[in-house]
C-alpha positions in Angstrom: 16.6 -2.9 27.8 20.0 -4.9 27.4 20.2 -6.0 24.4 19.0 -3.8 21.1 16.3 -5.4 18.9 15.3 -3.3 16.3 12.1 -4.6 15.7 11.0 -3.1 19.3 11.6 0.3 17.9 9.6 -0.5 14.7 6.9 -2.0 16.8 6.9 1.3 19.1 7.0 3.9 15.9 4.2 1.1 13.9 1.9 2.0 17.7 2.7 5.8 17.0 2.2 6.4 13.6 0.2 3.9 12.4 0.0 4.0 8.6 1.9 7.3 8.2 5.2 5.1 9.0 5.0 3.7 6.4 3.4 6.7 3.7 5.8 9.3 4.9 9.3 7.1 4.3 6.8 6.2 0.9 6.1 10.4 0.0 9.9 10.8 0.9 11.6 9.0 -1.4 9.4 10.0 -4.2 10.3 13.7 -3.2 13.9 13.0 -3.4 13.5 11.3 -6.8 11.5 13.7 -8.0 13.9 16.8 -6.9 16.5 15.0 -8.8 14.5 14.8 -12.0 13.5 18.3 -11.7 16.9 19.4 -11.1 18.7 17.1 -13.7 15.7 18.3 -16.1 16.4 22.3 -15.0 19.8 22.2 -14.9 20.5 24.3 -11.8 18.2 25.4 -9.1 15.1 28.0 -10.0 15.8 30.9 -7.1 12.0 31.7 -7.5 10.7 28.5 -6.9 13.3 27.8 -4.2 12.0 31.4 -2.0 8.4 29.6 -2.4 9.2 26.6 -1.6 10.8 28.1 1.4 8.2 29.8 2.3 5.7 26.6 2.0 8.6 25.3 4.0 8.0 27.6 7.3 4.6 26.3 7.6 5.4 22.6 6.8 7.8 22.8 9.9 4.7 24.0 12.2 2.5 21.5 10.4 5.5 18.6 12.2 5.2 19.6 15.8 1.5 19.6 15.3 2.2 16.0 14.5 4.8 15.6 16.8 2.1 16.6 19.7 -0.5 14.4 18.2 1.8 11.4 18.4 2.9 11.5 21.3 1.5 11.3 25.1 3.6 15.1 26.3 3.2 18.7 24.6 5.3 21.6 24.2 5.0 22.3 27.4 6.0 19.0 29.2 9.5 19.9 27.5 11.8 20.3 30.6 16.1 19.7 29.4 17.6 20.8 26.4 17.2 17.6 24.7 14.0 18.0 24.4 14.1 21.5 23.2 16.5 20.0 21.0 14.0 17.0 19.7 11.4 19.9 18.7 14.2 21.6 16.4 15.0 18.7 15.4 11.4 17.9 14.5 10.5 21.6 13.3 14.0 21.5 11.1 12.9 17.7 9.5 9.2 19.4 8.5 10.8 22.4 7.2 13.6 20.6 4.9 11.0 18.2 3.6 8.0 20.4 3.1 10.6 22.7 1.0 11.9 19.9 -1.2 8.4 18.3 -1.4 6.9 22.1 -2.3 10.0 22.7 -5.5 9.1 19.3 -6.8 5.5 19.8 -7.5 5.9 23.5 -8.7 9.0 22.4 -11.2 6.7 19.0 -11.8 3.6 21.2 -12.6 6.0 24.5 -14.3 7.2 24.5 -17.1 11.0 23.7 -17.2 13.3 26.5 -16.8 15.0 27.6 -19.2 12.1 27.2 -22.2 10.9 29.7 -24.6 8.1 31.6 -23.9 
């Protein structure tokens, strides 16, 4: 490959994914809108709801390699150098960040704001 043509690697991830490339970009912008709103609406982060969400989070990161191995043609154990012991923390550390942001949105979405009388 000399020369870079973006539309290769958007042909090669369209192959992979399928429709998820374009729902998960979709579901992640949403999240990040709607963590903002919930935030901005809060005022400051809920230390309750963040723990959970962390929690949620741990599992969200498994729940990516599992995708990770379905998508491609190797699994875990076809991983040889440290790049790609570094792709699956990559991978694990992607699930994990966007499970947890996704998890706080819908419990301060479906919560009651912080900060309300009871």
């Amino acid at each position: 490959m000399k020369t870079y043509d973006p539309l290769v690697f958007l042909a090669v991830f369209q192959e992979m994914l399928g429709p998820l490339l374009w729902i998960l970009p979709l579901l992640a912008l949403s999240t990040v809108v709607g963590f903002g709103w919930v935030w901005r609406r809060d005022g400051h982060i809920v230390s309750r709801r963040l723990v959970q969400s962390e929690l949620l989070g741990l599992l969200g990161g498994g729940v990516a390699l599992v995708v990770m191995a379905a998508v491609s043609s190797s699994g875990f154990t076809d991983a040889a150098g440290p790049a790609d012991w570094f792709l699956i923390l990559i991978v694990y550390g992607t699930g994990f960040v966007a499970t947890m942001l996704l998890a706080y949105t819908v419990m301060g979405l479906l919560g009651r704001p912080s900060g309300s009388a009871t």
